[in-house]
C-alpha positions as CSV (number, residue, x, y, z in Angstrom):
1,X,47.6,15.5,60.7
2,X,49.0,15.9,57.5
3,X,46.1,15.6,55.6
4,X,44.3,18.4,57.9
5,X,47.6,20.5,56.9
6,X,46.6,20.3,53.4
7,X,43.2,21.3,54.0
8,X,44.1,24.6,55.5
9,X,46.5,25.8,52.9
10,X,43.5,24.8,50.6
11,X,41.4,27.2,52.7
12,X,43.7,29.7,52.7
13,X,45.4,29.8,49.3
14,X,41.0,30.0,48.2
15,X,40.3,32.8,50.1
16,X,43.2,34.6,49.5
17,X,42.0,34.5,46.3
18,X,38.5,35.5,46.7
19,X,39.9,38.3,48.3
20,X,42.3,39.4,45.6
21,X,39.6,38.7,43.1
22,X,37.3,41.4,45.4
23,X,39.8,44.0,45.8
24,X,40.4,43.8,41.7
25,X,37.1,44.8,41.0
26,X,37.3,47.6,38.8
27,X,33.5,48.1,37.3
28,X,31.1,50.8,36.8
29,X,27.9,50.5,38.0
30,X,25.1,52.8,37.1
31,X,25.3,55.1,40.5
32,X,29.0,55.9,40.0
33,X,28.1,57.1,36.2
34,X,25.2,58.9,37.7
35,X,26.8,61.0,40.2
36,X,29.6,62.0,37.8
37,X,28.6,65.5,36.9
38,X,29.4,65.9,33.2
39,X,31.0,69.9,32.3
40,X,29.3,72.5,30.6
41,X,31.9,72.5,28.5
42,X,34.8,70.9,26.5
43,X,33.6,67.7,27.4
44,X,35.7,64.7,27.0
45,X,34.3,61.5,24.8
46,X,36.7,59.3,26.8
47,X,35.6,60.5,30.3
48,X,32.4,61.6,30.2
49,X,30.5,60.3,27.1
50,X,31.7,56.5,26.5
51,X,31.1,55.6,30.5
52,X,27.6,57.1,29.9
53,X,26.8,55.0,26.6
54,X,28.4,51.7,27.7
55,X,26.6,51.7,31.2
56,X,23.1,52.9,29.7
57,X,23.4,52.2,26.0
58,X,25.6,50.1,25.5
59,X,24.4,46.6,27.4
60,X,24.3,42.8,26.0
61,X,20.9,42.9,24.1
62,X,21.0,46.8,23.3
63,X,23.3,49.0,21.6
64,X,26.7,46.4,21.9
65,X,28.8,44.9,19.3
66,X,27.3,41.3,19.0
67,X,23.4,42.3,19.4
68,X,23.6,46.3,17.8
69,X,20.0,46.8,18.4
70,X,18.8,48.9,15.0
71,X,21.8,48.3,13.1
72,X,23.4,50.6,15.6
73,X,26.7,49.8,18.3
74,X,27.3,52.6,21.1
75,X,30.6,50.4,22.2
76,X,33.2,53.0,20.5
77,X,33.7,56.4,19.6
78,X,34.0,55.1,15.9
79,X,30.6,52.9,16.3
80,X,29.0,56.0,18.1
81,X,30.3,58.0,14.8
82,X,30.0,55.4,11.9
83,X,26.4,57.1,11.1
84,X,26.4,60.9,10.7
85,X,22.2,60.5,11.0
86,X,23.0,59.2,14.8
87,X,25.5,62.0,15.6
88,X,25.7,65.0,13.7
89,X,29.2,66.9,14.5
90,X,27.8,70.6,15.6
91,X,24.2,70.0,15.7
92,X,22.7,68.1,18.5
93,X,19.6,69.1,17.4
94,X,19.8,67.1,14.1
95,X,21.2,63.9,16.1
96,X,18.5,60.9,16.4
97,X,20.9,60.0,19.7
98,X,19.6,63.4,20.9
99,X,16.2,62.8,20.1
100,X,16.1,59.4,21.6
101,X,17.5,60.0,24.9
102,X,15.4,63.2,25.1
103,X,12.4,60.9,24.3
104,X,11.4,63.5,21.1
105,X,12.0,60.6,18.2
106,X,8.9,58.2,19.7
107,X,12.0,55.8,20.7
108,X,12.6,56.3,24.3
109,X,15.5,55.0,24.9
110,X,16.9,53.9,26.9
111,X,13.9,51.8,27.3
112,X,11.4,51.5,30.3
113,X,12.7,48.9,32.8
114,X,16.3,50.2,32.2
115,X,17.6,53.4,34.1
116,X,17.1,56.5,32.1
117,X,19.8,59.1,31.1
118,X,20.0,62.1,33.8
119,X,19.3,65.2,32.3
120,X,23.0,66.4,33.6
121,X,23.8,63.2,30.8
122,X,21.9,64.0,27.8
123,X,23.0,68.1,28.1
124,X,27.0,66.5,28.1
125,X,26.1,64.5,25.2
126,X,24.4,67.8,23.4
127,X,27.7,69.7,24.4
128,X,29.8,67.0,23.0
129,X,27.8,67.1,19.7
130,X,28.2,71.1,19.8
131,X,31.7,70.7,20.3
132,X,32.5,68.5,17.3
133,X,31.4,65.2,18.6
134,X,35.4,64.3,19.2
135,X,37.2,61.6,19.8
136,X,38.7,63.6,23.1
């Protein structure tokens, strides 16, 4: 008896857990970045842009910290930054992020297999670039 007693606060205590663990779940997946429409103007870095970069850019293999695929790390605004060539402040049309996402640089990225940037996406990151490139 006291041993089946044990067993079901076990049982309980473990899915109690699995529950709390469930209801914490606070990630991004790719549909949620997708159907966020990105303004036409003053576009924040913080709400728009870094989602965008981390969930398409910025994955374990790619453009993160440890891997930083062609000497290059999308994880921050200061990474995103560190090389004016990547982003230039004012001119999207001089950025090889631009020209990459927009497939214009031979470097599609990102590349096939992984879900592209919406074209919503790569006009926010333009308008960001217009705008300054900011740390907004």
């Amino acid at each position: 008896m006291k041993y089946r007693f044990v067993i079901n606060i076990f049982l309980t205590l473990t899915l109690f857990s699995l529950m709390l663990i469930a209801a914490c779940d606070d990630t991004v997946n790719i549909t949620d970045i997708d159907s966020k429409i990105i303004p036409t103007s003053n576009v924040s870095y913080a709400q728009y842009i870094q989602p965008v970069l981390t969930a398409k850019c910025a994955r374990a293999g790619c453009h993160d910290d440890q891997t930083s695929a062609a000497g290059l790390s999308l994880t921050s605004w200061d990474n995103t930054r560190a090389n004016s060539q990547i982003v230039f402040p004012g001119y999207p049309q001089n950025s090889k992020l631009v020209w990459s996402i927009e497939g214009t640089s031979g470097n599609i990225m990102p590349p096939l297999g992984y879900a592209p940037v919406t074209k919503n996406q790569i006009e926010g990151i333009k308008t960001w670039i217009k705008e300054g490139a900011k740390n907004n």
